[in-house]
MDAnalysis code that builds the backbone (N, CA, C; Angstrom):
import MDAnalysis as mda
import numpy as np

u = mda.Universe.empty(411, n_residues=137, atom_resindex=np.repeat(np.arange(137), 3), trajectory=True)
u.add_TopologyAttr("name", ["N", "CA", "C"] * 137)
u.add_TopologyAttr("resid", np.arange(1, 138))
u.add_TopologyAttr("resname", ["UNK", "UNK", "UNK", "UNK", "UNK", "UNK", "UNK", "UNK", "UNK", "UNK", "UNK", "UNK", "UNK", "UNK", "UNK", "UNK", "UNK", "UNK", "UNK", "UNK", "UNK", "UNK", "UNK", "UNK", "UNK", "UNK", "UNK", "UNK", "UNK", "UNK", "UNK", "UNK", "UNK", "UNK", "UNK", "UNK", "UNK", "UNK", "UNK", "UNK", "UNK", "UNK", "UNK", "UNK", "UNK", "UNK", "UNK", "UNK", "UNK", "UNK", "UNK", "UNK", "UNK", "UNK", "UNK", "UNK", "UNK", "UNK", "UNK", "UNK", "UNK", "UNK", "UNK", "UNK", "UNK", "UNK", "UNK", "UNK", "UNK", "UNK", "UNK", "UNK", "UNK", "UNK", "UNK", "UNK", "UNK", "UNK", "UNK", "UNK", "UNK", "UNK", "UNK", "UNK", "UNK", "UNK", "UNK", "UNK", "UNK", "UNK", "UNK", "UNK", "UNK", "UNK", "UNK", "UNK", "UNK", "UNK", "UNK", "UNK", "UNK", "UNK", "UNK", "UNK", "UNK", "UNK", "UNK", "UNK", "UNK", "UNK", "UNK", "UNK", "UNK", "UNK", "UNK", "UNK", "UNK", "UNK", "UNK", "UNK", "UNK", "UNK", "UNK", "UNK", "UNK", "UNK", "UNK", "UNK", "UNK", "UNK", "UNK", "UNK", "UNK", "UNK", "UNK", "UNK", "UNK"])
u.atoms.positions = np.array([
    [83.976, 86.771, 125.952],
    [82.681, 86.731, 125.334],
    [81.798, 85.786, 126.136],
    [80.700, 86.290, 126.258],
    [79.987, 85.578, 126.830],
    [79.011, 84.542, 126.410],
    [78.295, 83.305, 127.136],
    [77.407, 82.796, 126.472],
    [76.904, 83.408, 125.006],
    [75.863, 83.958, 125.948],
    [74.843, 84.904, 125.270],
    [75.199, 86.006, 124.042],
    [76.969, 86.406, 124.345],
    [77.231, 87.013, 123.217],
    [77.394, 85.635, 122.009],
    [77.563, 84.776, 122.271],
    [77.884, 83.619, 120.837],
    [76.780, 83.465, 120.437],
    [75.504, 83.802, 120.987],
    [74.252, 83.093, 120.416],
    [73.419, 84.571, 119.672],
    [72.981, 84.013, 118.307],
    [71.943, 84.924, 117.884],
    [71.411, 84.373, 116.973],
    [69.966, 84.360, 117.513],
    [69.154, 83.566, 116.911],
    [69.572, 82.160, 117.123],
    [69.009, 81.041, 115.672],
    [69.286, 79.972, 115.972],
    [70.482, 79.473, 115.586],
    [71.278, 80.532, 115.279],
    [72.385, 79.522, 114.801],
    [73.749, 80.157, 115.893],
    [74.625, 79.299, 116.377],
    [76.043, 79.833, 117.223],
    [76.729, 80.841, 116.002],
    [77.465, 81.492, 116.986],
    [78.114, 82.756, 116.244],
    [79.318, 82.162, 116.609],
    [80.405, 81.604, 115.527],
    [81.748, 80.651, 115.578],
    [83.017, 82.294, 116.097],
    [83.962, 81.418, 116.526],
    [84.978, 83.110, 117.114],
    [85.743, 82.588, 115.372],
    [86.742, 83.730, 115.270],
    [87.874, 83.478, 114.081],
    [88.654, 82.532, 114.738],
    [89.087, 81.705, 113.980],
    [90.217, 80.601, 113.667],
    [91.159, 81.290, 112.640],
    [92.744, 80.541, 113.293],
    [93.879, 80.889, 112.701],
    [94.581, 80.092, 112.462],
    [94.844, 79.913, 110.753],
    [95.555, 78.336, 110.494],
    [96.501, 78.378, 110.077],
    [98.019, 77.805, 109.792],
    [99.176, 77.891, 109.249],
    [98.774, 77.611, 107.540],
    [98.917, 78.022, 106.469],
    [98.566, 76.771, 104.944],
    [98.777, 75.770, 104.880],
    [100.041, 75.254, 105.267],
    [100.550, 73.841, 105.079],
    [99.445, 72.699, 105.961],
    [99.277, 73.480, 107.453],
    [98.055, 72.354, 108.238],
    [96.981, 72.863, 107.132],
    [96.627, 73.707, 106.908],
    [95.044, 74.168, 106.545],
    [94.951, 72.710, 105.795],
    [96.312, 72.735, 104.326],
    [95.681, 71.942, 103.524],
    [95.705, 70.510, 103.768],
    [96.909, 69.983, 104.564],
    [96.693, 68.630, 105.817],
    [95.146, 68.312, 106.008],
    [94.706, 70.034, 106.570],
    [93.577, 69.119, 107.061],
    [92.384, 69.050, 106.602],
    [92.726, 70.219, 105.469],
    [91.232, 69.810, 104.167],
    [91.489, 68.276, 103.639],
    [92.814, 67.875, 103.646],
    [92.917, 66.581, 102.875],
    [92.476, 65.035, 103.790],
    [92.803, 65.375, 104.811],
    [92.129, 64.931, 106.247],
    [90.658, 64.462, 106.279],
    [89.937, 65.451, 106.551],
    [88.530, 65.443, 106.533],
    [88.085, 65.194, 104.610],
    [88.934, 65.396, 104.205],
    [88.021, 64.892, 102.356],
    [87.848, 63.459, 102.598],
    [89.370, 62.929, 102.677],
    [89.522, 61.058, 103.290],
    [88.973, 60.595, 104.000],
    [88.350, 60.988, 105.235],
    [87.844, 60.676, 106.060],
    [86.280, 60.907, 106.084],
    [85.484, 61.399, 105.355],
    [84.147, 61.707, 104.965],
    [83.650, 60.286, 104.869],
    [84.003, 59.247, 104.724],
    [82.815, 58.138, 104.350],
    [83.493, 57.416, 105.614],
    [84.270, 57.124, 106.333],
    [84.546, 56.635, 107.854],
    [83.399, 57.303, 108.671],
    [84.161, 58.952, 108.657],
    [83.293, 59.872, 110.029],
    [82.595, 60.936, 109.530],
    [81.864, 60.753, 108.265],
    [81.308, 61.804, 107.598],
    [81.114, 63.216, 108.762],
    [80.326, 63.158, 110.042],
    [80.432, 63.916, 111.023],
    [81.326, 64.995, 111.246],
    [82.526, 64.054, 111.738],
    [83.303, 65.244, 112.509],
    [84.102, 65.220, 111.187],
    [84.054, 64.808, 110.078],
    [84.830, 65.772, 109.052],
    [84.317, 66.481, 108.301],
    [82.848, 66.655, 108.487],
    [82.261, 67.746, 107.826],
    [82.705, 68.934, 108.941],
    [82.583, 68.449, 110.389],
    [82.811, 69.518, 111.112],
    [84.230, 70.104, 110.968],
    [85.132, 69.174, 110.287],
    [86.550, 69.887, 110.032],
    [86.499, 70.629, 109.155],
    [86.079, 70.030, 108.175],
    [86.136, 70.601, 106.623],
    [85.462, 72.131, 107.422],
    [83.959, 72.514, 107.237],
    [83.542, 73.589, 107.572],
    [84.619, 74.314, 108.659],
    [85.531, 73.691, 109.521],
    [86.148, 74.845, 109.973],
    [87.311, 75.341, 108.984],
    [88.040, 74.752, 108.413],
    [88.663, 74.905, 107.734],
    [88.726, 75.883, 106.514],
    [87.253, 75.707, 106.134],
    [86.414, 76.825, 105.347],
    [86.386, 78.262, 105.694],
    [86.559, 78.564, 107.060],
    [86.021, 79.740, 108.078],
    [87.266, 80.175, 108.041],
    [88.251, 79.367, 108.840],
    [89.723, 79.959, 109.396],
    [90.281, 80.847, 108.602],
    [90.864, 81.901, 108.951],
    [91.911, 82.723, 108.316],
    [93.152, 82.004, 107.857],
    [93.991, 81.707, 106.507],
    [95.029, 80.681, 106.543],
    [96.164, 81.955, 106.512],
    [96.988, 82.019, 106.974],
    [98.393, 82.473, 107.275],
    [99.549, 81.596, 106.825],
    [100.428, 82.482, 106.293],
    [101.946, 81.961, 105.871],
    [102.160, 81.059, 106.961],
    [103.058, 80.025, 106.442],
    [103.817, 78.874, 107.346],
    [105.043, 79.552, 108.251],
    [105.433, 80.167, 107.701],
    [106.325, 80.972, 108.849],
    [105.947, 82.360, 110.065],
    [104.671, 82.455, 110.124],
    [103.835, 82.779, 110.268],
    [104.117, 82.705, 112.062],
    [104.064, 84.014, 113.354],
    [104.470, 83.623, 114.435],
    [103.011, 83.704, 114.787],
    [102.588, 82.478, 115.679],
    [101.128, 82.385, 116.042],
    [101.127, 82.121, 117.291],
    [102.127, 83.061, 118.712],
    [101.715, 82.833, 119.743],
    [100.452, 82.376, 120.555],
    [100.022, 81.603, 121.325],
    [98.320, 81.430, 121.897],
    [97.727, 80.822, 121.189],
    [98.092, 80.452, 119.808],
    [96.790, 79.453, 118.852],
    [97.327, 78.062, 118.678],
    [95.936, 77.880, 118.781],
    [95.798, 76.171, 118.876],
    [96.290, 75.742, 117.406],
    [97.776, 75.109, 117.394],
    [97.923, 74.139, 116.000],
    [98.492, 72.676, 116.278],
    [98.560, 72.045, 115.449],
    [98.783, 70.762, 115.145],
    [99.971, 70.423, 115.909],
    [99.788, 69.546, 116.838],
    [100.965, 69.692, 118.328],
    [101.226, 70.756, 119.354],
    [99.789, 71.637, 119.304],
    [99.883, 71.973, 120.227],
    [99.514, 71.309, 121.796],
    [100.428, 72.130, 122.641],
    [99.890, 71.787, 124.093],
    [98.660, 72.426, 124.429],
    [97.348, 72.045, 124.697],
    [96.240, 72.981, 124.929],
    [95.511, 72.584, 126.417],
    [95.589, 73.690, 127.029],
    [94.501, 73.577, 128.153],
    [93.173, 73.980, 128.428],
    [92.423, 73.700, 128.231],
    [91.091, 74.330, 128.093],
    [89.920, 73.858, 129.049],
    [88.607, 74.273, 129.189],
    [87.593, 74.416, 129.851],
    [86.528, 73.942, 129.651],
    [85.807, 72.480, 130.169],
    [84.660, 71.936, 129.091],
    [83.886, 73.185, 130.331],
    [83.231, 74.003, 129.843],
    [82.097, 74.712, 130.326],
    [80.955, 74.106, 131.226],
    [80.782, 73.586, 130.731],
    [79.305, 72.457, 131.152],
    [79.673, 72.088, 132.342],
    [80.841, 71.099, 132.325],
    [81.181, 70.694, 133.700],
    [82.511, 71.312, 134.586],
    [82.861, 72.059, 134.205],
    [83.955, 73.021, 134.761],
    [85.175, 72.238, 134.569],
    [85.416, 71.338, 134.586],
    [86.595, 69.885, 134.364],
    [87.401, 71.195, 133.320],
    [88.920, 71.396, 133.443],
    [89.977, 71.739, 132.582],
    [90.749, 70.550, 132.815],
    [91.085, 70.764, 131.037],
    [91.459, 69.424, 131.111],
    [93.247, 70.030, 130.083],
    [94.233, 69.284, 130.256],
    [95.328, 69.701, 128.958],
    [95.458, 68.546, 128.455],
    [95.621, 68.615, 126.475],
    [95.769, 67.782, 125.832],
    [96.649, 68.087, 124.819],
    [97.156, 67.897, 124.079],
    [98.145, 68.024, 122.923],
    [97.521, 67.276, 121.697],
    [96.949, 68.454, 120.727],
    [96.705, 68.112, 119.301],
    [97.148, 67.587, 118.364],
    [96.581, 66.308, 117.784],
    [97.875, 65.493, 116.978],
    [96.980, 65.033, 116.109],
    [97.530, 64.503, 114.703],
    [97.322, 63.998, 113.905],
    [96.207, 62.659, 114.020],
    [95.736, 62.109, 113.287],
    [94.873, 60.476, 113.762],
    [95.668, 59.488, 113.917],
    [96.948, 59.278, 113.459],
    [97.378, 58.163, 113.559],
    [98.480, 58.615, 114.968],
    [98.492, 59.554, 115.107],
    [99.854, 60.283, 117.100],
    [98.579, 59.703, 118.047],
    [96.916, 59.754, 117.982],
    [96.349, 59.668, 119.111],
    [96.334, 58.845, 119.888],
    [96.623, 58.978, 121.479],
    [97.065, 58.357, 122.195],
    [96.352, 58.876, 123.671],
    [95.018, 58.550, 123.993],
    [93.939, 59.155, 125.252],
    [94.966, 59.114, 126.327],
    [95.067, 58.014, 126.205],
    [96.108, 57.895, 127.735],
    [97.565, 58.538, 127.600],
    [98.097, 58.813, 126.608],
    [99.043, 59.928, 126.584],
    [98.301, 61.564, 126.338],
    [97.229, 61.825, 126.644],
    [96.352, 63.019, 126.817],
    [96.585, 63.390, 124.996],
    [96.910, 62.695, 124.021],
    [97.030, 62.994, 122.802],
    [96.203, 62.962, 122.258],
    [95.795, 63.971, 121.619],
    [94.119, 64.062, 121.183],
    [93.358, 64.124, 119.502],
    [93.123, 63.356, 119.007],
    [93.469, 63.797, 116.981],
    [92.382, 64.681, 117.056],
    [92.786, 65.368, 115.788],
    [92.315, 66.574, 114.908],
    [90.702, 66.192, 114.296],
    [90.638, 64.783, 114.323],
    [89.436, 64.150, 113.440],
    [88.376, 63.716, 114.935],
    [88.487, 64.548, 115.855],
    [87.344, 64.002, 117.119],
    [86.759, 65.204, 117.068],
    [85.563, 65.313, 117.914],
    [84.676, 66.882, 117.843],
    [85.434, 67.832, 118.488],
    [86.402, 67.355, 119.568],
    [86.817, 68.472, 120.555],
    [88.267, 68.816, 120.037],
    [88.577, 67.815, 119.253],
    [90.103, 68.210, 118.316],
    [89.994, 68.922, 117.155],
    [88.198, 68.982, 116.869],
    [88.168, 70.060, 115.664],
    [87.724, 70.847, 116.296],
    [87.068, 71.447, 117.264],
    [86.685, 72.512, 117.533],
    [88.241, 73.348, 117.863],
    [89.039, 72.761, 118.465],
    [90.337, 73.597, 119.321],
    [91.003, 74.239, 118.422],
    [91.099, 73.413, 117.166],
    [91.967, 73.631, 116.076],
    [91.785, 75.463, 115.701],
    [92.849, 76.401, 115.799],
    [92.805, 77.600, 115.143],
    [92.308, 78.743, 116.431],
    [91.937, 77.920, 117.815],
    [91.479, 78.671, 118.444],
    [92.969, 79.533, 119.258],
    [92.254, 80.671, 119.425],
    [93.296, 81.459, 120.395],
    [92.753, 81.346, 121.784],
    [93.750, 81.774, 122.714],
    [93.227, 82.010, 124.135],
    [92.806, 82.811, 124.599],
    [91.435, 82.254, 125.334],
    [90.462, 83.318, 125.839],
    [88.925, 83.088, 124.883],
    [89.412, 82.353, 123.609],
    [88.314, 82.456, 122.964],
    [87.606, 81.291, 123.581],
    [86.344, 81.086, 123.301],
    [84.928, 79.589, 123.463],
    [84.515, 79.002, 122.232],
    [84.325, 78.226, 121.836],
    [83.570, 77.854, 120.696],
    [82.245, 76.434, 120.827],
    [81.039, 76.846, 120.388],
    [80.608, 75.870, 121.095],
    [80.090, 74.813, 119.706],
    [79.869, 73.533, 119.753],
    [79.799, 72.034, 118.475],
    [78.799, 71.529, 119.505],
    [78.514, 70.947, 118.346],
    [77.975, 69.793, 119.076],
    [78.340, 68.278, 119.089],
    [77.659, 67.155, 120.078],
    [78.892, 65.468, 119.915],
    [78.182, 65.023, 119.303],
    [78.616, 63.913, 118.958],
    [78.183, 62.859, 117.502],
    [76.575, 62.557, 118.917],
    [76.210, 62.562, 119.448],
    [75.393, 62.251, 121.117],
    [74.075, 63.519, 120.575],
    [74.773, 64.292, 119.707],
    [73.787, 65.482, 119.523],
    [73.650, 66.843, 120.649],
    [74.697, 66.279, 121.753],
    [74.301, 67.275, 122.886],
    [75.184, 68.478, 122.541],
    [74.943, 69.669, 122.959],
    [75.970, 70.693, 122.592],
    [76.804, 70.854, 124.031],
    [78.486, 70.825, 123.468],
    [79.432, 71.449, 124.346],
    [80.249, 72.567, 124.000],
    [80.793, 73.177, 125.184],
    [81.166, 74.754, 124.910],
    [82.577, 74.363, 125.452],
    [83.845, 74.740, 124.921],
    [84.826, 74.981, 125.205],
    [85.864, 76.089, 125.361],
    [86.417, 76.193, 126.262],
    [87.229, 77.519, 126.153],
    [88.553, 77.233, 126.416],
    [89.516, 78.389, 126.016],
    [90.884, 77.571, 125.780],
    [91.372, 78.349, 126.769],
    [92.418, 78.201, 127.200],
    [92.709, 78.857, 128.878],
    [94.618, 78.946, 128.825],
    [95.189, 78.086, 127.712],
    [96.391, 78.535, 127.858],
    [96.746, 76.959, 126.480],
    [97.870, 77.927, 125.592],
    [98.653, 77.292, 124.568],
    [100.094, 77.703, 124.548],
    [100.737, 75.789, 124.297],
    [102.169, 76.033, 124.050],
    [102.256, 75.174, 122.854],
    [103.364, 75.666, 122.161],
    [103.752, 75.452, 120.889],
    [104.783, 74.894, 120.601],
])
């Protein structure tokens, strides 16, 4: 998909997200707690969370981004691919490329498959576009 296919009008056109239940409700409970810390990026969780398709826990989800996943992806803007592994707030660890669920680019990844883009914007206000380029589980 291209740019231009995500955009219509003024608002981004989000791809589907795919969530296990057990994370879904992790991470509705996540972003509820965390609303008066980072009101921000847990509204931006919460609202994804809202969107995602939730799927059984036993559930085989080759290619999608979940909670420990290995993810490699594409900041668009500056071409930089970068791999990080999705973790909880209290696993994050930058310099172990460990990345929590409660940052803009750890909620955007969350539910994504490969190949898809999704573009947020940073607490900075600027908008970034990401694309996911390869997941291990």
């Amino acid at each position: 998909m291209s740019k231009t296919d995500r955009k219509r009008g003024p608002e981004t056109v989000l791809p589907p997200i795919t969530v296990m239940e057990d994370e879904a409700k992790r991470l509705n409970a996540l972003a509820s707690s965390s609303a008066m810390l980072f009101p921000r990026v847990a509204h931006f969780l919460a609202r994804e969370m809202e969107r995602a398709s939730v799927v059984a826990d036993d559930s085989d989800l080759p290619g999608v981004v979940r909670m420990g996943s290995q993810v490699r992806y594409c900041d668009d803007s500056s071409g930089e691919i970068r791999d990080v592994v999705l973790v909880y707030p209290h696993e994050a660890d930058i310099t172990l490329k460990r990345v929590s669920v409660l940052t803009p680019v750890g909620a955007a990844l969350i539910g994504l498959s490969v190949g898809q883009a999704i573009e947020f914007r940073t607490p900075g206000q600027n908008k970034r576009c990401l694309t996911v380029l390869d997941v291990s589980n």
